[in-house]
C-alpha positions in Angstrom: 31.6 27.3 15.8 28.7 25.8 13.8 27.0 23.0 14.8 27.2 19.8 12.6 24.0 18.5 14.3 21.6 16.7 11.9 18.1 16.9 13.3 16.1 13.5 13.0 12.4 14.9 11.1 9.5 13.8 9.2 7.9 15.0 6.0 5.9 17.5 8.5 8.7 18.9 9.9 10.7 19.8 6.8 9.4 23.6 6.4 11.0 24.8 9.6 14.3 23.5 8.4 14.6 24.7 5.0 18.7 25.4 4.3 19.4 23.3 7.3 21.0 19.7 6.9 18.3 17.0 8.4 18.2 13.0 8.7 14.8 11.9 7.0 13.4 7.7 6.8 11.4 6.8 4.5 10.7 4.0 1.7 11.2 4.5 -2.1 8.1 5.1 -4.2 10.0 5.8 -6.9 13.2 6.6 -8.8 13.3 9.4 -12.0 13.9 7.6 -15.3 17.5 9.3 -15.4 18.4 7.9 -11.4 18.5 11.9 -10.0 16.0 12.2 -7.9 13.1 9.8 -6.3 10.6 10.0 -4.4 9.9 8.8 -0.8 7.3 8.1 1.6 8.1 9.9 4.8 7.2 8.3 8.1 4.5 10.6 8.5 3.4 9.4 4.8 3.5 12.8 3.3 6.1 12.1 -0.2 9.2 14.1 -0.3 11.0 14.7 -3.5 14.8 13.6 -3.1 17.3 15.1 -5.4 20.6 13.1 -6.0 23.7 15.5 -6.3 24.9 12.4 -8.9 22.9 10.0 -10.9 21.8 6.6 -9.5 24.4 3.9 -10.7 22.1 1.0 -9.3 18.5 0.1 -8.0 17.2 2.0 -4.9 14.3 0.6 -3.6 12.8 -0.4 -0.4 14.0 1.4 3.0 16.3 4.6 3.0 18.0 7.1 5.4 18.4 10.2 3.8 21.0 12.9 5.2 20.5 16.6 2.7 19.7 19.7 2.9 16.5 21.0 3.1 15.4 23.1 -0.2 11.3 23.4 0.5 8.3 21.5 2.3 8.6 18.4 0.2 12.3 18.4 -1.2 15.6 17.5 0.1 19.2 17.8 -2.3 20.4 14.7 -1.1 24.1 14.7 0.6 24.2 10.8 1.7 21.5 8.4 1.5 21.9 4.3 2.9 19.7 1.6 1.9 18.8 -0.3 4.8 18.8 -4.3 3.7 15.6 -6.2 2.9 16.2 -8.5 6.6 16.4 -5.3 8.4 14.2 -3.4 7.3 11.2 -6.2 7.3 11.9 -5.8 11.0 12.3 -1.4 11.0 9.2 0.2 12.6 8.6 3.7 10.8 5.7 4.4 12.9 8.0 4.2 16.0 10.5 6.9 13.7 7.6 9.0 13.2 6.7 8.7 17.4 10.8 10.0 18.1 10.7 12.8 15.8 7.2 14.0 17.0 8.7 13.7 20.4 12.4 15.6 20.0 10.2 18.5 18.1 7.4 18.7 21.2 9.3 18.1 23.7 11.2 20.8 25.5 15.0 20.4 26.0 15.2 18.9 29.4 19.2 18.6 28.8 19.7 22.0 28.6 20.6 23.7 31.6 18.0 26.1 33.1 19.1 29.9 32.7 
């Protein structure tokens, strides 16, 4: 059975799950003239290319969670995306994002029973 688990990463983290489905914050620096693709500023800052499977039908700006698959170290082929509103995302802490997915990649599994 294959595992529909979606990994939590940064732009840092993206080259070791290229093919692989992720979840990826970040804040929109900016949308393609045509609405397929935009760009986004990672928690880690590092700017990952987003690419829309259909065109934008309204504005995307602000804070985002991204749900695609990975294609290379900076680009994503976006399955879901959800704009996170303006009064909650004055109050989201990326920084404390960037701290969790540093810490599920470093960390060993200590769920996992012990062979």
């Amino acid at each position: 059975m294959e595992s529909s688990a979606r990994p939590l990463v940064n732009g840092a983290f993206l080259g070791q799950f290229v093919g692989h489905t992720v979840t990826l914050f970040g804040t929109v620096i900016s949308v393609e003239r045509t609405g397929k693709s935009f760009d986004l500023m990672s928690s880690d800052k590092h700017v990952v290319t987003v690419a829309l499977r259909t065109p934008l039908t309204e504005p995307l700006t602000g804070l985002v969670e991204v749900h695609g698959i990975v294609k290379g170290k900076n680009n994503v082929i976006c399955n879901y995306y959800l704009s996170i509103p303006g009064e909650l995302a004055a109050n989201y802490d990326l920084e404390l994002v960037d701290d969790t997915v540093n810490l599920l990649h470093n960390t060993t599994n200590v769920w996992k029973a012990a062979a």
